[in-house]
Each structure stands twice: as C-alpha cells, then as structure tokens.
N, C-alpha and C positions, 0 to 999 in steps of 0.2 A: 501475739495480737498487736494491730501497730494500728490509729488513728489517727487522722490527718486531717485539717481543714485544706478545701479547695476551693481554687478560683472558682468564679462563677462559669454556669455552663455557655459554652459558644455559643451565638444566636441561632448559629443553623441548626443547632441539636434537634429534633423531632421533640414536638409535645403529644402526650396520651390524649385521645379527646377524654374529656371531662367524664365522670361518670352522674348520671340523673340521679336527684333527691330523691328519698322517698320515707313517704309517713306511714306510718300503723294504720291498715285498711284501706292504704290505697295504694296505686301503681302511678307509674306517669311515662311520658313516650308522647312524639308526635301527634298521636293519635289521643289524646287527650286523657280522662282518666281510665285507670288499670291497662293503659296502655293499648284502649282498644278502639275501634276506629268513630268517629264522631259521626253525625246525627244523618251524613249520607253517606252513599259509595263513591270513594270521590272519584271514581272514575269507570262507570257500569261498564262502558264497551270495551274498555282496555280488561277487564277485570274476564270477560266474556270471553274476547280473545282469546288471554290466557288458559281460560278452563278449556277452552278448545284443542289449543297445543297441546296441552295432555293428552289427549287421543291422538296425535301423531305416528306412534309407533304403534299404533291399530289401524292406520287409515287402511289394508287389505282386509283388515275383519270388519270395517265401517264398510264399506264397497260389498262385503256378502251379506252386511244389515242391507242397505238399501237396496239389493238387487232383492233379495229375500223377501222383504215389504213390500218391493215393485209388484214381485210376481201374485202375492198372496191379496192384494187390495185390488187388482185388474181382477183378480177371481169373485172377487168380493161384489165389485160394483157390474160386474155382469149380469149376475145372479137375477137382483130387480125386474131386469127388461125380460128374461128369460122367461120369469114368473109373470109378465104381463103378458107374454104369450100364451100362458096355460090359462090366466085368465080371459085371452082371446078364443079358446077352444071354448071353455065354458059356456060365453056371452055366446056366441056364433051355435052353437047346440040347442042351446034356449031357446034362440032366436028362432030356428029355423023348424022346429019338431020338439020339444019340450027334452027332457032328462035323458031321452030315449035316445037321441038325437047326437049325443056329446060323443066325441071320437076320443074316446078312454084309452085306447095304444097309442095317441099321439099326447093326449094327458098325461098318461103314465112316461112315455120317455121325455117328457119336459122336466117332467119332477124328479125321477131319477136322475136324469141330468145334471140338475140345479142342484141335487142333494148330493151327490160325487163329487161337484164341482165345491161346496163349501167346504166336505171331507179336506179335499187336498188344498183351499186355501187355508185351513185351519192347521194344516199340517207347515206348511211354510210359516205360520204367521207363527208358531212353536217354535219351532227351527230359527227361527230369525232373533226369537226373545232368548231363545239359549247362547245363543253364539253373542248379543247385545248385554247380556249378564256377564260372561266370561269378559267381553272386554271393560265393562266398568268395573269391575273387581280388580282386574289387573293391573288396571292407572290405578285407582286408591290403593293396593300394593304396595306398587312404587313409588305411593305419593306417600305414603307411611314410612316406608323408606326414608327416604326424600329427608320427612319432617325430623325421623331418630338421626342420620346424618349431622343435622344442622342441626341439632339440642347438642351433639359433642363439639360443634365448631362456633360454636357462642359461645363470647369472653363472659366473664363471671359479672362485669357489671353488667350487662343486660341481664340476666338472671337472677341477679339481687335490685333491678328496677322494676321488674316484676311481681305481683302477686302470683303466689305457686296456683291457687286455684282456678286463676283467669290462663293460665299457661295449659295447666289439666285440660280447661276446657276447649283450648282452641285443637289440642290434639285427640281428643275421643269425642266431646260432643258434634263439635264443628267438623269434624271428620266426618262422623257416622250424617248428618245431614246432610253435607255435600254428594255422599255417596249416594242416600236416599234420592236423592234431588236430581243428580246426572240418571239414575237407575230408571227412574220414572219419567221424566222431560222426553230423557232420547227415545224410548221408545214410543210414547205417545204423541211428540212432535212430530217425528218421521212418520209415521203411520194414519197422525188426524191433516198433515200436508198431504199425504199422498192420496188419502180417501178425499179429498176436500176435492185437489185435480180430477181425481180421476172421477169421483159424482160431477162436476163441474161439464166434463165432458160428455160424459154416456146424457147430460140434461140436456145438453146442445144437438145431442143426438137424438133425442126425443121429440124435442120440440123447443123450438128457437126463442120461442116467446114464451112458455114459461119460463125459460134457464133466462131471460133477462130481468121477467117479476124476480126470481128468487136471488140472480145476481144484485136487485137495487138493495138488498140488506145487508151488502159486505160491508162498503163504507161507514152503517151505521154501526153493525158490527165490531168492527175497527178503531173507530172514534169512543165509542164505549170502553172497550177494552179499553186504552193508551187513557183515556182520564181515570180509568182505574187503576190501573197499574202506578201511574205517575204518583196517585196519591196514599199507596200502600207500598210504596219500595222503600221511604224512609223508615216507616215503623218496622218492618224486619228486621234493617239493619241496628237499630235500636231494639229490637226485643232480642235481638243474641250479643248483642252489648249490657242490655242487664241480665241477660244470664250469664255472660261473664263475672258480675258484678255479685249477682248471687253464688255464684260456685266460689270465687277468690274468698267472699266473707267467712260462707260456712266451713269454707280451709281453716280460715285462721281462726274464727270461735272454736272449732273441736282439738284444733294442734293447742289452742292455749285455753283449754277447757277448765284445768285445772286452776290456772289464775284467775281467770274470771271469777269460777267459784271462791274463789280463796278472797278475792278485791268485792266480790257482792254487786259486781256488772252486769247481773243479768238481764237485768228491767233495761241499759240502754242497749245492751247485744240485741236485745228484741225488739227493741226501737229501730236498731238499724235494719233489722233481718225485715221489720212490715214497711218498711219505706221501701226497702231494695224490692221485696218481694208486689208492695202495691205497684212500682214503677214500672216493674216484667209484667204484671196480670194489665196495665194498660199498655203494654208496648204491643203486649201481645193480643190483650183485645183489640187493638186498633188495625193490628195487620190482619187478623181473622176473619175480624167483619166487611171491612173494605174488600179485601181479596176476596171473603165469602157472596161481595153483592154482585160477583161478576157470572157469575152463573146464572142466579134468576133473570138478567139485565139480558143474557145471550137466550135464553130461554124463550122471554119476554116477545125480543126482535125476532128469534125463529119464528113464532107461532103465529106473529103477526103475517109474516110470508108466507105460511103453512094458508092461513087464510086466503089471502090474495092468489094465491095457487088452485086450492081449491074452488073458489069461483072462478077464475078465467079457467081453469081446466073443465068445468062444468059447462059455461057455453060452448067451449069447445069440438064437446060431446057430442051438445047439442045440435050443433052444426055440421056435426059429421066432418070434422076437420081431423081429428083424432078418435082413435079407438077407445075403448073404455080402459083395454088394457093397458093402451100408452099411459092413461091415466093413470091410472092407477101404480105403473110402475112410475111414474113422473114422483106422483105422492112421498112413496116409498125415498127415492134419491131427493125430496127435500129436506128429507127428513136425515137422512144421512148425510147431505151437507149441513143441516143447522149442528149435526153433533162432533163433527171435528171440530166446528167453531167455539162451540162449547169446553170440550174439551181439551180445546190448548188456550180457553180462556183458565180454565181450572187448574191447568200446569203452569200457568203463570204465577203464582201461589207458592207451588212449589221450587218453581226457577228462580225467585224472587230470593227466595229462603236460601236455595244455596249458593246464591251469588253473595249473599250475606255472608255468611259460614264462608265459602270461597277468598271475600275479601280478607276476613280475619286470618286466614290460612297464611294464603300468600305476604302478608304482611311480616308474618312470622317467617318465613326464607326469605325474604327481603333484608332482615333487620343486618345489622354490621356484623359482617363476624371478625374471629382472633385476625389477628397475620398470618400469613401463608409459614408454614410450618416450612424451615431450612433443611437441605438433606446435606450441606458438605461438611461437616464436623459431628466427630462421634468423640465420645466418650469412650476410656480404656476400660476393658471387663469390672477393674478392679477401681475406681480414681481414688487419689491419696483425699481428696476433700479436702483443697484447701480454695477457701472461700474468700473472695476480693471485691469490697464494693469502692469503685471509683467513682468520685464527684453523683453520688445518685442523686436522683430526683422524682420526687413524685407529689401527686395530688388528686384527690378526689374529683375537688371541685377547682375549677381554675382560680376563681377568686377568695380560694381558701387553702394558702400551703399548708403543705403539711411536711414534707420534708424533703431539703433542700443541700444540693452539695453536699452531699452523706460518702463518707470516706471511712472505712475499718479495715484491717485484713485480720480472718481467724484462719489460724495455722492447720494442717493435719492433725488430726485426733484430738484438739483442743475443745474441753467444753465450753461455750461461750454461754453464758446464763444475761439475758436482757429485763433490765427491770424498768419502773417508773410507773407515774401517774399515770391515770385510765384518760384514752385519750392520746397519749405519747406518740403513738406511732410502734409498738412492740409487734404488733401483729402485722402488723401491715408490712415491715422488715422480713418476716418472713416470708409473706405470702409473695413478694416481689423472689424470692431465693424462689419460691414453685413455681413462677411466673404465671401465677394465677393473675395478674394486673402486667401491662406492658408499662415500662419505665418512660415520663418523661424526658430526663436526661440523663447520662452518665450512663457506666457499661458494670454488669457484674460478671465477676469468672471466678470458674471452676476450673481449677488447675491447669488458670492460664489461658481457655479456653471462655470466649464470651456467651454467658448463656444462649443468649438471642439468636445464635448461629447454633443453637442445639435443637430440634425437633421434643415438643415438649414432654411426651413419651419418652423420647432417651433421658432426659433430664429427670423427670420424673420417677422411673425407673430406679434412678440409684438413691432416692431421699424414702426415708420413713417419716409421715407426721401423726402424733394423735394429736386431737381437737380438743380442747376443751368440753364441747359440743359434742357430745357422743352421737354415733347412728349406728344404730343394729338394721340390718337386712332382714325381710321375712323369711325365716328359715332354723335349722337347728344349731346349736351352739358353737358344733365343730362346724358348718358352712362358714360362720360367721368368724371364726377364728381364720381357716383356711381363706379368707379374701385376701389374705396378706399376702400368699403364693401358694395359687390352685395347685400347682402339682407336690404340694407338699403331703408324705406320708405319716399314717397314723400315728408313727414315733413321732415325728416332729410336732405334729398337732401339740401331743401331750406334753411333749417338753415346752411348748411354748407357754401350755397353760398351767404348768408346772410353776417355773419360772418368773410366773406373773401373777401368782396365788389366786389363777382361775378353777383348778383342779381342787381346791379347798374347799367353795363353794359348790359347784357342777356335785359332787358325788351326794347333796342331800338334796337335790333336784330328783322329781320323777324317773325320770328318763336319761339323765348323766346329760352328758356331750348330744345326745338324741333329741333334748328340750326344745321344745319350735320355742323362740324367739322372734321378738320384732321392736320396732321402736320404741312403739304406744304400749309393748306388755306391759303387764305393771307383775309381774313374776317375780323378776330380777327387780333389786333396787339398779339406781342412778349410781350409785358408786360399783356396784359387779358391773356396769353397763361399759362402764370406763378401763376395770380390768381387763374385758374381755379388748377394747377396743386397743391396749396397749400390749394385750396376748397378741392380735394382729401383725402390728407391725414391730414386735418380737422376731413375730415369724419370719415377715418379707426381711429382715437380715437387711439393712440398707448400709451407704454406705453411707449417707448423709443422716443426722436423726434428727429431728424437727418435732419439741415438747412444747406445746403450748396449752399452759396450764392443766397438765395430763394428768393431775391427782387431785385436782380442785373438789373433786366428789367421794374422795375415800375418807374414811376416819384418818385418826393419827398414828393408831400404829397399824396401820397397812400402810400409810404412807411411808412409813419407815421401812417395812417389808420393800415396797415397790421403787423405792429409792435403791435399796441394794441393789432390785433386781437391774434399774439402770441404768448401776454405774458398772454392770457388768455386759450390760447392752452397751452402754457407752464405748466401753472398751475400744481403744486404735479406730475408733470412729470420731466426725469433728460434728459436734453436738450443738444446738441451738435451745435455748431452751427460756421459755417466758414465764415468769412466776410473778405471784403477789408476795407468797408467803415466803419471805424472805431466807427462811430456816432450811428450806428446801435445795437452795443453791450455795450455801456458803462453803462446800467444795467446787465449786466451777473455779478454771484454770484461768478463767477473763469476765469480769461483772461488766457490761454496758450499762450506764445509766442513761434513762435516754426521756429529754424532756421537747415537746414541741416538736416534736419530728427531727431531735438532733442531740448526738450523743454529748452528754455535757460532763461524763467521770469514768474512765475504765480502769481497772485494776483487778486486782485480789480482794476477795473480802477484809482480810486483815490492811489492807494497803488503805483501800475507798472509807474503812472505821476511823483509819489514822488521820484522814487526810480530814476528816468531820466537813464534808461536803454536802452534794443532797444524799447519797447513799445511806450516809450517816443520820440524816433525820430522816427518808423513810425507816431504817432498821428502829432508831426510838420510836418513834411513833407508832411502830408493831411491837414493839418490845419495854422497851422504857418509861413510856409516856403514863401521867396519870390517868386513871377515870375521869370520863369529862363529868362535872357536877350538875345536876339536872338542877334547873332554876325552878 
C-alpha cells in the first residue's frame, strides 16, 4: 500500500455535475418538489407532439383505423336520410288513402336495407376498435420498455434525488393513465371527427338552410370548450403531481413504519398524509368539475340548435319546401352532430389527464443519464486486483468538497480496512471503486487499466459488495442466496450458506432454503438478513471484495464466526473493507484512516497504535475511554 499527496488537478480535468440535496419527504429536480412538474405543462403542444411520435411505427395500423372509421361512420350517417325515406312512404300512404294505402314492399326493403347497412357498419366500427387497441397496447409496450431501459441507465444520483414513491408512480400510475387516455381519445376523436364531417355533409345534403342554423353553434361550441379546457389543464397537471406526492409519502411512512412507531410520529405522519391528501381531493375536485361543466355547456348549445332547427324545419314543411321526412331525417343528423361535439368535449377530460401523466413520463427519459458505457478495454478472466487511486476527486455538492487529490495504491490480495469519523468520506471511496458516482478529477485503475474505459458490467462483474443496508428479494432463501451467480448449483448454494452460518439458521425455518423471504419480512431477524446477504456474494466468488460495515447486524460471536468465514473469502483476493468497530479489522494488511475526505494515517494496526495518531484515539475511545458521567 503506498500513499501519496498530489498536485492539484489540471483545470481542464472534467467536473461531475453536482448531485441535488435532498430532505426526508421530499424530492427536488427542475420540476420543483418530489421532482415533479410544477403547476403547468410547460409546454402542451411539444408534449402532444411527442405522444404522437409514438405511434410512428403504427402509422400502417393508423391508416386501417381511419380507413375502417371512414367506411363504418359514411354507413352510419346514411342510415338517417334512408329512414326519412321510409318515413316518406308512410306520410305519402296516409296522405293519399289512409293505412291501407302504404306501400309496405317498399317500407320493408328501406328498413331491411338500413338495418343490413348498420349490421356492417357496426361490424367495421369492431374491426377498427380491435386493430386501434392492438396498437395502443403496443406503444405503451415499448414505452415500458423504453422506461425499464432508462431506470438502468440512471446515474445513482438521480435516484437518490428522488422519492422511491413519486418514481413508482410515474412508472405504473402515470403509465396506466396515459394508456387509459391514448385508448379512449383516439378512438373517440377519430370517430366523433369523422361522424361530425360526415353529419355535416349528408345536412348540406338535406337542406342548405338548416345545415347553416345548425352550423352557427360550432363557434359557440368551440369558444366554450377552449375556455374550458384553458381553465382545467392546470388542475390535472397538479392533481397527478399530488398524487405523486401522496404515493412518495405513503412509501416512506410504511418503509420507516417501525421508527415512526418507535419516535411516537404518528399525529404529524397524519398531519402530513390530510394536507397531502386535502391538496389531491382539491386538485382533483377542481379538474373534475371544470372538465365536468363541459358537457352540460355542449349539451346546453345543442338543444338550443335542436330548437332553431325544429322551427325552421316546421315552416319548411309548411311551405312545402321540404318533405316531412327530409325533416325528420334533418332532426336525426342534428342530433348527431351536437354528439360528436359533445363527445370530444368529454375526451378532453380525458386527453387532458394524459397529457398530464404523458408530461410526467417523458420528463423521466429526458432526465440525464450515466456516460456512455466504453467498449475498448476488457478486463482479464482472472484480474490480480490491484487497486490505484490517482490524484482523485470528488463531491457531492460543488460548494462542498469532499474529497480531494486522493492518492493510495492497494496491492493484490491485500486487505485494506478504511476507518474514520461518520461523514469522512469511507463509503463514498468505495462506491467511486463501483463507479456508482463518476469522478470529478483524477483517474482510478484496475491493474493498470482506467476504470472509466471499463464498461460498468465488466467492472462490476469482478467486485463483490455487501451493504450495510441489507435487501432481500421477494422470493425463497436459496433465490436470494443464488443472486450472487444464477447459474450456481445446489452444492454451491449450500456451501455458501455453510460458510457463512446461513445453513444454521435455514434448518429451524419452516420450509429450509424453500422459506419465501422479502425485505419487510419480519421472519428473519436483521442480522440472518445480512448473513444471508454476505452467503450472496460468498457465492458470486469475486475478485475484488467490497465490506461495508457487513456485520454491523450480527451479535458478537457470529461476528467472530463470520470474520473467519472472511478471511477465507478474503483469501488472494484485494479486499476493501469499512468498519466502525474497530476489533473487526485489526488483521487488515493496510488501516486508512481517513478524515474530511483525505487519508490522514495508513499502516498496521500495531504501527497506526505506535504512532498515537487519530487511529489511536479512535481505538480508545472504543476501547479505553471512560464512561461519560451523566450530569
């Protein structure tokens, strides 16, 4: 092991961008809090656009929607005029000879006509909804896709600037709405546009002058809708921003359910949950009722036209300008124009909603990802591991170093045990070795080799780390053991949990190695949680081992036990390893002590005692020191 102070780094060195602050219960990001978008969309049509280009690679299954709609809404809006003909046999029967009078073979093939003819619009307009489901399923597919992609190509600080529950939700709530929302919109736009045209025309066909009474209520129409819509687009976007809000909270009340209990926080968790929760029930009553006033508002303006129609179509009658049955079919298609209008006032509501949801989506494959993963340097099957940090550098925050020109080299097979105050910089030393963080300045290598020209998989690949932090998988014991290398066989399983005093416990378990585990079990204590997770990467055999604080949860003689097992995992591998408890490292080959983000003592245990350094007063202070006297 050899440490070095180094010149400061060159100016041109590349700096890490900063990583964002974040507090207990909240997120932060551009987008203001929990990271999600403030109080509008900041940009509908770009945002619209986009949802559009997603159907790109449908545009030949979009093309057999709207010819399929074409054909089944021209069957649709024929229908009317057809039936105003049968009502012309009727009137013309009466008229001329009473009941007796009516030409029932030409009655009957109108209405068999008209009733064949909706048969096979009704059949297209299936057809067309089948083939229009198959393709919105198949964007949100690939757009789930898409989103699992980008959750593995996000650097770890966006993920720790994040609330886990506001993240949950933008990928299954916000998901499952926008799917909702494109599922619904397209086919009721396509279909209330096209019924709209095509009543529009067969009116002008009828009769010129009603199809312009009934035309003067588009623009009222219109101007209706757009003041409503204007003034319900922000509350969407704000009521799935506090359902963000609400999903991130209830994450972290139940993940730290048991502190809460333990701290007696119930009274403010519930303070916070009826503010979060009043803020959703107004986000959302305000987008409900707004967007809900646009239907009776369309409803309103139809009938007023319905009216005007029906008088001028009365004199018309009258005057023998038109038939009864022109009439009457006229009726019919105003009434089928007022309900497209209606109707795609109604799916504004809905399109609103998931342009919301759409916006939160895209924001998330927008956000920055890692660097582009290097393909020209590999690692040898086997690497010696020997570990080299050159002039590093790194920080959180920029206006808050943390450590700076960091210089060590650990040899092959050498343990290196890192200690110090909370705060120091120990963890963060290694998580730069997983390059879970990219370096401000300076370069580290692996036998010679600079990480950063390593694709992080290969790199990854050859280190073992357990966490302080355990995480079990939902699943059985051996699942959870075997994470460490799937293709490892049932001998191996055992010997790993042999090895690491998991098979001690497993055999007075139900079910042995068979026991479904999970995080939140409360089955297993917190210290089997941490065997099993050090059974793991027993297993994956690495070549690098990365301990950070990996017995913090065991008693004292299993730590003894799991120290043996250790140092025979250690074995010809070069070992990292971070402790508080001091007792636990005083065989490592090299102690760091490391204060401020900078190594200030390395040696031997025996060496770093001699030398009565800081080593030497943390070890009394764990060791030596009096009781403090309670005043």
């Amino acid at each position: 092991m050899d440490t070095k102070t180094a010149p400061p780094p060159a100016p041109e060195e590349k700096k890490a961008a900063p990583l964002p602050q974040q507090r207990l219960g909240s997120g932060v990001g551009r987008f203001g809090a929990f990271g999600m978008p403030a109080e509008k969309t900041a940009n509908f049509k770009q945002i619209v656009k986009r949802m559009a280009s997603m159907l790109r690679r449908e545009r030949f299954g979009m093309v057999a929607v709207v010819g399929l709609a074409v054909i089944s809404i021209a069957l649709y809006v024929i229908g009317p005029k057809l039936l105003g003909q049968a009502t012309d046999v009727i009137f013309d029967g009466l008229r001329s000879g009473g009941p007796s009078a009516i030409d029932f073979a030409s009655l009957h093939r109108v209405l068999w006509f008209v009733l064949g003819l909706y048969v096979v619009a009704a059949c297209f307009s299936y057809l067309q909804g089948f083939v229009l489901t198959g393709i919105v399923q198949r964007t949100m597919y690939r757009l789930r896709e898409e989103v699992e992609a980008k959750l593995n190509r996000l650097p770890l600080k966006y993920v720790d600037g994040q609330p886990r529950g506001d993240l949950l939700s933008r990928v299954t709530n916000d998901m499952d709405n926008l799917a909702q929302g494109m599922q619904q919109t397209l086919s009721q736009m396509l279909t209330s546009t096209l019924t709209l045209v095509g009543t529009l025309v067969m009116m002008f066909v009828v009769s010129w002058l009603l199809a312009l009474v009934a035309v003067v209520t588009i623009p009222l129409s219109i101007w209706s809708m757009k003041a409503i819509t204007k003034r319900s687009r922000g509350k969407f976007v704000s009521q799935w921003m506090e359902t963000g809000k609400l999903n991130a909270l209830v994450e972290e009340t139940f993940t730290g359910h048991n502190i809460v209990k333990a701290f007696g926080r119930q009274a403010e968790v519930e303070a916070r949950f009826r503010a979060t929760n009043a803020a959703l029930h107004e986000a959302s009553f305000g987008a409900a009722f707004i967007s809900g006033s646009i239907m009776p508002s369309m409803m309103l303006i139809g009938n007023l036209g319905f009216v005007a129609i029906a008088v001028v179509g009365g004199l018309q009658v009258a005057s023998a300008a038109l038939t009864l049955g022109a009439v009457q079919a006229f009726i019919q298609y105003s009434r089928q124009f007022s309900q497209p209008l209606t109707h795609m006032a109604s799916m504004v509501t809905v399109f609103q909603s998931g342009v919301a949801s759409a916006e939160r989506i895209f924001d998330f494959l927008d956000a920055e990802e890692q660097s582009e993963e290097p393909d020209d340097a590999l690692l040898p099957e086997t690497p010696a591991g020997h570990i080299e940090f050159q002039r590093v550098s790194f920080s959180y925050d920029p206006n808050r170093p943390l450590i700076e020109n960091l210089s060590f080299d650990a040899q092959p097979g050498q343990t290196v045990a890192i200690v110090g105050p909370t705060g120091a910089g120990k963890t963060t030393l290694v998580n730069l070795i997983m390059r879970f963080y990219e370096l401000n300045g300076g370069r580290i290598l692996l036998d010679g080799i600079d990480i950063a020209s390593l694709s992080r998989a290969e790199l990854r690949s050859k280190i073992g780390m357990v966490l302080q932090d355990t995480w079990l998988f939902g699943g059985t014991i051996r699942d959870n053991i075997a994470y460490g290398n799937p293709g490892a066989t049932e001998n191996q399983i055992r010997t790993a949990a042999e090895a690491t005093f998991v098979d001690r416990f497993v055999h007075s378990l139900p079910d042995g190695y068979d026991t479904l585990v999970s995080d939140e079990d409360g089955s297993i204590s917190a210290g089997e949680k941490q065997l099993l997770t050090i059974a793991r990467a027993f297993l994956a055999d690495p070549a690098i081992l990365i301990l950070d604080e990996a017995t913090s949860s065991v008693d004292t003689r299993t730590e003894v036990l799991i120290q043996e097992a250790m140092a025979a995992l250690r074995s010809s591998r070069t070992s990292f390893v971070i402790a508080h408890r001091l007792s636990t490292i005083r065989d490592a080959d090299v102690i760091l002590v490391m204060e401020n983000g900078q190594i200030v003592e390395h040696g031997s245990h025996a060496e770093l005692l001699a030398a009565q350094g800081a080593y030497a007063r943390l070890y009394e202070a764990q060791f030596a020191a009096p009781a403090a006297e309670v005043a």
